[in-house]
N, C-alpha and C positions, 0 to 999 in steps of 0.2 A: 434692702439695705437701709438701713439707718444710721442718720448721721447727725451730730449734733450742730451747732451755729461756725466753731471753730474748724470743726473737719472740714462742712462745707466750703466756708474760707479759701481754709488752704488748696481743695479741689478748684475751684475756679482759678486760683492764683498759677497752682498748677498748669489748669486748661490753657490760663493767657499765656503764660511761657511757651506751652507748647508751640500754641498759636504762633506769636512770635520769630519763634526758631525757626519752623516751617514758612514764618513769610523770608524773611533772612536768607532761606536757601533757594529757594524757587526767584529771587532777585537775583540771587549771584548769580543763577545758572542762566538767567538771561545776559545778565551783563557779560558774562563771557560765553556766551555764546554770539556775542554780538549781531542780537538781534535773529538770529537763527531762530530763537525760539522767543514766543509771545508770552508775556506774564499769566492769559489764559491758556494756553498750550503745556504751562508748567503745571499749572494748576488742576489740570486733566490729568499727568501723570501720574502711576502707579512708583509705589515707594522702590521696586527693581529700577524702573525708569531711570527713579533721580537718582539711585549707585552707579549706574552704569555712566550716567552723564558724568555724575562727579569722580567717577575714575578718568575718564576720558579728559576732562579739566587737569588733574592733580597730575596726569602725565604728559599734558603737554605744557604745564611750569613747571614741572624736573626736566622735560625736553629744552623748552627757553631757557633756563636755569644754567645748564650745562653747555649748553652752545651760547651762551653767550648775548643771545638775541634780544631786541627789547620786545617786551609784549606788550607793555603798556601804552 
């Protein structure tokens, strides 16, 4: 592959985004996990892992949601 100065650019701009995003999610899923899980334990996970987690989150704020409950 070859790339010129600009593509390269936009590839690592890319990469940090990604980066980013993924740190973004692997925090949330600690913080509601309250403490359940370690910011290295998140870090270990495989990318099913963190669906399955974050279905598991997303259903239990439409469960809070709906009863009323605080979760916060």
């Amino acid at each position: 592959m070859s790339l010129d100065l600009e593509e390269i650019n936009q590839l690592v701009l890319d990469m940090e985004n990604d980066s980013k995003a993924l740190k973004d999610e692997l925090y949330k899923i600690c913080w509601f996990m309250r403490g359940g899980v370690t910011i290295s334990e998140a870090y270990n996970m495989d990318i099913d892992d963190r669906k399955i987690i974050g279905n598991i989150i997303e259903s239990n704020l439409e469960t809070t949601q709906k009863s009323g409950m605080p979760f916060f």
